[in-house]
N, C-alpha and C positions, 0 to 999 in steps of 0.2 A: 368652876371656870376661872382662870386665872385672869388678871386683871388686861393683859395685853387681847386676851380673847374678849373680854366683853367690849374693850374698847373699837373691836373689831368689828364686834354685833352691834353698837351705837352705830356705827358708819356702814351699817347696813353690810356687812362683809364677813365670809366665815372664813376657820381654816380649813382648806383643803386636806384631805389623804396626800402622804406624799407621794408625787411623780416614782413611777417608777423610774428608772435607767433607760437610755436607749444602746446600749453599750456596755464595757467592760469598766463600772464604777460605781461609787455608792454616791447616795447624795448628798450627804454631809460627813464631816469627819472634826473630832476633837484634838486640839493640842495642847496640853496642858491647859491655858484659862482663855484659851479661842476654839472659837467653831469657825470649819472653811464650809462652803456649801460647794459642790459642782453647781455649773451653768445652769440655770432652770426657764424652761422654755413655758409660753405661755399656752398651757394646758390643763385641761380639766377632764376630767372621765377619759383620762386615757387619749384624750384627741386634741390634737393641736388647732386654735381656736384661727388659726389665719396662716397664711402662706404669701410668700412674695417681699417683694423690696418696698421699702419704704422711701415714699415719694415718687413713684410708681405703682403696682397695687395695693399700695395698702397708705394711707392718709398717717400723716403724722399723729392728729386726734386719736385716729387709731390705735397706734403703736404705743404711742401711751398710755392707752389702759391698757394693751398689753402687757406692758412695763410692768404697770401694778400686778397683774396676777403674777407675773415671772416671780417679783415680789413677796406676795402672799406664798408659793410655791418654796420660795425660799426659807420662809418662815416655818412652814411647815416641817422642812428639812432637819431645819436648826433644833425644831420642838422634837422631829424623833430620834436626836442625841442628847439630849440635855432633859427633855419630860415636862419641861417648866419655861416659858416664855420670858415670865416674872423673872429669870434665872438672867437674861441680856443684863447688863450694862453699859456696853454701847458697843453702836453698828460703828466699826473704824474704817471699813472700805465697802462700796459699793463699786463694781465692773460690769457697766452695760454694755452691752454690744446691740449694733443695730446695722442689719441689713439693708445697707443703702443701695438707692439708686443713684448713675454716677455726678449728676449734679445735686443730691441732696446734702448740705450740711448742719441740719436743724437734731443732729443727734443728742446734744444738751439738753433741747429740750422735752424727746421721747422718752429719754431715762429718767428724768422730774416723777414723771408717772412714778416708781419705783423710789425713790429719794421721797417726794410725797407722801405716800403712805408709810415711810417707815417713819417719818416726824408727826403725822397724825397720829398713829397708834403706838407710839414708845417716847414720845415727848421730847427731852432733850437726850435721852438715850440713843436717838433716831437718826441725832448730828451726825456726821460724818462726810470722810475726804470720800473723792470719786471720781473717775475713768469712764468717760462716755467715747463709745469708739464705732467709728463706719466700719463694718467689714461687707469683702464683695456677696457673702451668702453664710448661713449658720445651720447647724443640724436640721433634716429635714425642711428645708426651704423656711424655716420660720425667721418671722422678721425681725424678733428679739431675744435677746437672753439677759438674765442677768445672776450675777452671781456673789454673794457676803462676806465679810468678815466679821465676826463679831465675840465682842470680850462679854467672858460668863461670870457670875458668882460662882463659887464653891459650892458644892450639894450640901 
């Protein structure tokens, strides 16, 4: 188990299988010494864990640990081009999106969820700039997405 993974299982947290696609895409892809992730919606077993706009059905509380698994999903992603987590050295963009409703502007801090756990579990690797964005609705009515950038070592 590589060290990002145990620090995983300390915090009570595994990785996912990754998300399949909803569409015409893969989940992650390499470019030279970056991985890009697609959007990764917050889901597990195949099923989208919530539906609706945030700050209307669905609590910001909420959306935030949303955030986190969109997160973990991401990671996931990352791990099935690369094979090795250990292999990050650093997350240089996170792009949350969050499904608002039209007076909510607390999206900063739905996407923390996701920014959160990547400084819990990859340390100062985990730093990184970041784009928290209202949009009116996201694949399948879900209320977040989030999506990475991240610099690898060499195999």
């Amino acid at each position: 188990m590589s060290r990002v993974e145990s620090k995983l299982t300390e915090l009570g947290l595994s990785l996912p299988p990754v998300a399949a696609p909803v569409a015409a895409y893969v989940p992650a892809v390499q470019s030279g010494e970056f991985v890009f992730t697609s959007g990764q919606l917050p889901v597990v077993d195949g099923k989208l864990l919530n539906t609706g706009k945030v700050g209307a059905e669905v609590s910001p509380e909420e959306a935030k640990e949303l955030a986190q698994r969109c997160a973990l999903n991401a990671l996931a992603a990352v791990k099935s081009v690369i094979g090795d987590l250990d292999r990050i050295e650093q997350v240089v963009k996170v792009v949350g999106f969050v499904a608002s409703a039209p007076d909510f502007t607390g999206q900063p801090a739905v996407v923390n969820g996701a920014s959160e756990l990547l400084g819990a579990v990859l340390g100062e690797a985990g730093v990184h700039a970041r784009s928290a964005v209202g949009v009116a609705v996201l694949p399948l009515d879900a209320p977040v997405e989030v999506e990475l950038q991240v610099r690898v070592k060499s195999a």
